[in-house]
Every structure is written in C-alpha cells, then in structure tokens.
N, C-alpha and C positions, 0 to 999 in steps of 0.2 A: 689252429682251429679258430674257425670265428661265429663270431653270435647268430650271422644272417649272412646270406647269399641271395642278391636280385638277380632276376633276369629277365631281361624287356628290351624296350629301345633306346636310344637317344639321338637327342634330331638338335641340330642348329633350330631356335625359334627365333622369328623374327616377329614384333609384337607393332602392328600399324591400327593407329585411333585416329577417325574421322568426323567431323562433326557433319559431313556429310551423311553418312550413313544411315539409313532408315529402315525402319521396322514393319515391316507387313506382315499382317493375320491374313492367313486363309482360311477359310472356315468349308467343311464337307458336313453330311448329316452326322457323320460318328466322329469327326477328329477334328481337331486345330491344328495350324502349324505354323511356325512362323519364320521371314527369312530376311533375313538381312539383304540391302540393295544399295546400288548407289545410280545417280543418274549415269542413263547410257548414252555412251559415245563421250563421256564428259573428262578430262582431266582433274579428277579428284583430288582438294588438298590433304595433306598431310600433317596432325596436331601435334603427334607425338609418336616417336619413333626409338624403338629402342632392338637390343636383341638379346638374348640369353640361352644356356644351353636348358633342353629339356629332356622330354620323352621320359616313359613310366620307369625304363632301368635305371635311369639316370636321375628322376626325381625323389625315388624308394630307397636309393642307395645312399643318398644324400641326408631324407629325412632321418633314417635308421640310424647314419653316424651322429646326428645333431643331437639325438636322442639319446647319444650314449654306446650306442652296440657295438659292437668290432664288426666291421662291416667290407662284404668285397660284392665286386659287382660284375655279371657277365654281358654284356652288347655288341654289338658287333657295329665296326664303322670303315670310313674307305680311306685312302693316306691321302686326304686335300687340303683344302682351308678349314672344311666346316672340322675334321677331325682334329685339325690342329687344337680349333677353338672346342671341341670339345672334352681333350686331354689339357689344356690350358685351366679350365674353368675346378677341376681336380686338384690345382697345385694349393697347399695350406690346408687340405680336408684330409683326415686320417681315414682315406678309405682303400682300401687293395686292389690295383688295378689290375694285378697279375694276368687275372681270368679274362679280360677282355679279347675279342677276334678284330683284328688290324686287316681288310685284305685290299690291297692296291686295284684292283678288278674291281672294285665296285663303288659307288659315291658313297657318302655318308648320306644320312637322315637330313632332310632340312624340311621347316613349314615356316609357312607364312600364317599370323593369327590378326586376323581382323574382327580387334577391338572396339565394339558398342556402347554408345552412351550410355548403356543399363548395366554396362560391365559384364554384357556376357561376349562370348568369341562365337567366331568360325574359324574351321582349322582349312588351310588349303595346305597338305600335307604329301610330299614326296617321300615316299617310306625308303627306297634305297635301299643299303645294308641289315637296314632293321628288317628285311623279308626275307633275308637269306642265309639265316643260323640255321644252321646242318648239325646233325648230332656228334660229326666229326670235330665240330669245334667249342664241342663244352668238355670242362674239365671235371669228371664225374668225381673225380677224388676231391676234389674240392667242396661240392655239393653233400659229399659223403661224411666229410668235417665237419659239417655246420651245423647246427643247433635248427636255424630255421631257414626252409627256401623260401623264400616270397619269388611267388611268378607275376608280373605285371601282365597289361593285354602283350599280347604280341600279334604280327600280321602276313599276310603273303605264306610262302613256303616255310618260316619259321616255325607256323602253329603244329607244321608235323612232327616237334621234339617234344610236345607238350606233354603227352601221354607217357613218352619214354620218360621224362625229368620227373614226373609226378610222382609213377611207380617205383622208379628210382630210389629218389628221398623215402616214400613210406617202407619199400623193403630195408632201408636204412635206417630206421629210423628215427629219421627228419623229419620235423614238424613242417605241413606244408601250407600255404596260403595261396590261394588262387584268388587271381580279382582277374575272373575273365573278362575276354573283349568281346567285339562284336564279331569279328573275323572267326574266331573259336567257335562262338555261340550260332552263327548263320551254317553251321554244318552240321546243324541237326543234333538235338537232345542225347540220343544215341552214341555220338563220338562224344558227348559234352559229359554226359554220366561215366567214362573211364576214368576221365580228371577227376569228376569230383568225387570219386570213391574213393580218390588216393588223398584226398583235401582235406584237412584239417580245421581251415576257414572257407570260407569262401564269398565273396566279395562282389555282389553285381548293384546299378543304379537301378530304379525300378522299369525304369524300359527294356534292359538289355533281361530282366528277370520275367517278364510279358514275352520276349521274343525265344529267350530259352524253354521258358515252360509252356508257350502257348495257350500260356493263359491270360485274357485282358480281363482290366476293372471295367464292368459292363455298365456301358451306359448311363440307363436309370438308375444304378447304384450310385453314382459319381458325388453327388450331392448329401452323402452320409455325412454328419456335422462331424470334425475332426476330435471334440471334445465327444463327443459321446463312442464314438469309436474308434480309438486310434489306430488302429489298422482297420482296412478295410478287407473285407472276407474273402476277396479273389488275393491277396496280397498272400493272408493268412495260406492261400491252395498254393500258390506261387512256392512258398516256404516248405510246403511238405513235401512237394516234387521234389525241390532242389537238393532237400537232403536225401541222403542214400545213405548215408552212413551215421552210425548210433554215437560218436563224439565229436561229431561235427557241429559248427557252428555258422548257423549262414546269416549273414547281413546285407537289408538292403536298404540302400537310400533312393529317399524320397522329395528331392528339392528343397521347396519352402518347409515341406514339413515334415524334412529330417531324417532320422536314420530308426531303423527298426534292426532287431538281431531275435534268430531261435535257435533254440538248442535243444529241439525236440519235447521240451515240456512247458518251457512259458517264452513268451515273446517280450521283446526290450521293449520301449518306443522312447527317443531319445529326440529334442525339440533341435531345433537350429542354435548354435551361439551366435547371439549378433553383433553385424559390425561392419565395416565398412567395405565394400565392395569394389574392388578396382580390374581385377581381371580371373575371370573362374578356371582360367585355367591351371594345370594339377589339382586341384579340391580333391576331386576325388583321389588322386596318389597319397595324397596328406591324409588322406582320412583313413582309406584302406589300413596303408604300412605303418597309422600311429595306431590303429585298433591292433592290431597283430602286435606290437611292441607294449601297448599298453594291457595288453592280459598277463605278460608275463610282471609285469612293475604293479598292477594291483591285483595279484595273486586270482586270475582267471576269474575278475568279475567283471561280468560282460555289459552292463548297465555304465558301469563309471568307466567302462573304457570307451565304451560309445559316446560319453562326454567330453574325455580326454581327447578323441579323434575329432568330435565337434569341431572343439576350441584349436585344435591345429589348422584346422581345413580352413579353419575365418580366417586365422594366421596368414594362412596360405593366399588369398585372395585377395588380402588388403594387401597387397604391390604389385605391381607389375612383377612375371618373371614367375614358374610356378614352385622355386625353394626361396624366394627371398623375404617371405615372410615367415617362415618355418618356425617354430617355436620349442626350448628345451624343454624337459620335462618339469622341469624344477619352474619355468616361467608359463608352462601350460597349470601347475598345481597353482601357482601364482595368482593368475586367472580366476580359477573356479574358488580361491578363497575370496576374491574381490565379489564375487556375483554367487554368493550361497544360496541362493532360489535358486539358482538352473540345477534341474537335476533331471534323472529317465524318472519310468514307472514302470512297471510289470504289471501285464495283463495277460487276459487266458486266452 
C-alpha cells in the first residue's frame, strides 16, 4: 500500500532564456494579454540553456516522496531518449515506478519552455504519450491501495479515464484530488461536475475556474481594493458552482494575490510567499500536491496548508527545472518559523 498515487504526464523539458525576448501588451476593451516575441526572421541567441524531466505526473510524484509519502506514480511514455532520460531522472528517489505505461508505438512527452526576463514561460509543448492513457493501462488495484489519488491536468484522449479513475477511488474509498486542466475543463461544466463529485480537493488557477464555471470578475468590479476585499464576489460564485459535493474543498489561485480555499462555510485567503523568481514553471504542481499532503500533516487545516503550499511553490520557482526547488516539510515549517507575520485569514 502506498500513501499517494499520481497520475498525469511527463515530458523531457527543455528550459531556453533569451535576453532577446520581449514582452507585448495587447490591450481589447475587456481583456489584456500579453505575449512573448522575438525578432522575426532573426537568429536568436541563447543565455542559458538547460533541460530537466517534468510534466504534472512526474512533478506531484516527485513532490509527494520529498514530502515524505510512499509514493508510486502512473504516466505513460514511449521507449526513446526522452524515456530514457526520464526513467533516468528516477534513479535515488524512493518512488514506485511499477505502474507506469512503457509503449514502443508512441514518443514520449517533450516541450520546449521559453524562459522570460520576468521569469515567467511559454510552453511549446508536444504531448505525445501523455494523450494516450487508455483505461486498459492503469492498474486499478494499485489506485485501490492507496490512501490518496492525486490526478494532475491531463490531455488529448487521456481525459477520457478521468471520470472512470475518479469514481473509482471514491467507490473505494480513496481520497481524491483533482487539479484539473484546461483540456478537461474546455468540454463543458457537464462532464467536469462527474469528476468533481468524486473529488475530495479540487485544484483550479483562477482562469481555468472563469472557464469552468463561466463565470468572469466583471469589469467594473476589477478595481475592488485587495485589502478591503479579499476575494472578489464573482470568485466567491466561481466557488459555489465548483463545489457539488458537501466535504469537499475547493482552491483557487490567484497570481500575485495568492491562493484562496472553501469548504462550504468560510473561505481561506492566503497572501503569496515571497522570493525570488527564476522560472514558474510547476508552481502550480508544488502548490496543488503540497496542499493535499499538507491537510493530512496539519490535521485538515486548510488556512496553514495553504501556507505550507505557498512556501513550496516559491521553493518551486526559485531554480530552474520545476522539482529542484522543492522543499521538505520539516524545511517548508522552517520557513514559516523564519517569517511569523505570513499567515491566511478567514472571511465570510
């Protein structure tokens, strides 16, 4: 039996920083956007270049053992180089690769992450393997063992075990977490509420929770002072859709201004930890699967795990590479004894 079972992807990441690269705002009457560019037709140089294994099954699996859990992981990859390197990247980590899907027919996972002077990415992302988990290839007995599934996003034809993996675990029951994706969520509320009636957690940023619930922060309201409000009251509507089920817990992040969680009767709001920013890629892995491990380590309180999750996520960001800043428990408590002002708040 083990503590946690992941299941997502994993991708060869290849991580390329330009000091060429430029930042453009576009601005419409209701939205902003912004996008990364480099000059056209130009031979772009290259500052820094590195590469590491990633992808949500493989970043959650990773976090979970650092954290302590017994930990096994299911993804599915193709028998190349990139699989090589990323059964390679495995060797000295206590975590169970038993359940993973090997198929020679298909490539593995690889993206390219083009890294921004601001430290944020673009992913230029070939899904591969990671789109074509068939229910034939999970091991339901293993899922059946485990204490808790954490599902990452998943994409392509994968998202169709989601519903089966979900009900699964709860008629078992296994504690289940969902941090859905956008591939899940772009097919309609509808198929997204069978998941999350089997979810225990549930884990969206606040865009993918706008697109799920079709609900946007309108406009005119945008400008509500953070300190007088900390959630903002489309957020608040966002949260009551998403729950469907009476012990559930839904959490959603908000950028700069952090992380919010409900549980049907008060909401969390929890600030950003700060710190230094080098690539944001997994943040969000680190945050989801350390809030889901840290409700069980501060006996289901959902305010100091949203802090606990914080301080990983900063972890997370400050290296290149989205586990190499990963942080144990014992050095995430470490932390928050160093900075006793960061704390949540509960509001109505």
């Amino acid at each position: 039996m083990c503590d946690v079972i992941t299941i997502g992807s994993a991708t060869m990441d290849v991580f390329v920083e330009s000091d060429d690269a430029n930042i453009v705002s576009v601005y419409t009457k209701n939205k902003k956007s912004e996008f990364m560019s480099y000059p056209y037709g130009a031979k772009v140089e290259i500052e820094d270049f590195t590469s590491q294994v990633g992808g949500g099954g493989v970043n959650t699996a990773v976090n979970f053992a650092n954290l302590g859990l017994k930990t096994s992981a299911i993804f599915k990859i193709g028998d190349d180089i990139y699989s090589d390197g990323v059964l390679e990247s495995f060797k000295g980590r206590d975590i169970d690769l038993s359940n993973i899907i090997q198929d020679k027919k298909v490539s593995t996972g690889f993206s390219i992450i083009l890294v921004s002077f601001q430290g944020d990415r673009t992913v230029l992302a070939h899904r591969g393997a990671n789109a074509m988990i068939k229910k034939s290839d999970i091991n339901f007995d293993a899922i059946k063992s485990a204490k808790l599934l954490y599902i990452a996003p998943m994409n392509g034809d994968s998202t169709k075990v989601l519903d089966d993996i979900a009900a699964f675990a709860h008629e078992n029951n296994v504690y289940v977490c969902f941090n859905a994706g956008s591939t899940s969520i772009k097919k309609g509320f509808n198929y997204l509420k069978k998941i999350l009636s089997n979810a225990n957690i549930v884990v969206m940023n606040k865009d993918e929770a706008a697109l799920a619930t079709q609900i946007q922060e309108r406009p005119d309201t945008r400008d509500v002072k953070y300190s007088e409000e900390p959630i903002h009251p489309d957020v608040k509507e966002m949260f009551k859709k998403l729950k469907v089920g009476e012990s559930q817990i839904i959490v959603i992040t908000d950028g700069k201004h952090g992380a919010y969680a409900y549980d049907g009767e008060k909401y969390y709001v929890c600030p950003v930890f700060d710190g230094p920013v080098v690539s944001t890629l997994g943040a969000g892995d680190a945050f989801a699967s350390t809030f889901c491990a840290a409700l069980n380590r501060t006996k289901r309180d959902i305010g100091k795990s949203l802090m606990y999750a914080s301080v990983n996520s900063a972890g997370a960001v400050s290296e290149f590479g989205a586990t190499q800043g990963l942080l144990t428990f014992d050095e995430i408590e470490a932390k928050l004894k160093e900075f006793p002002d960061y704390t949540f708040k509960i509001v109505k």
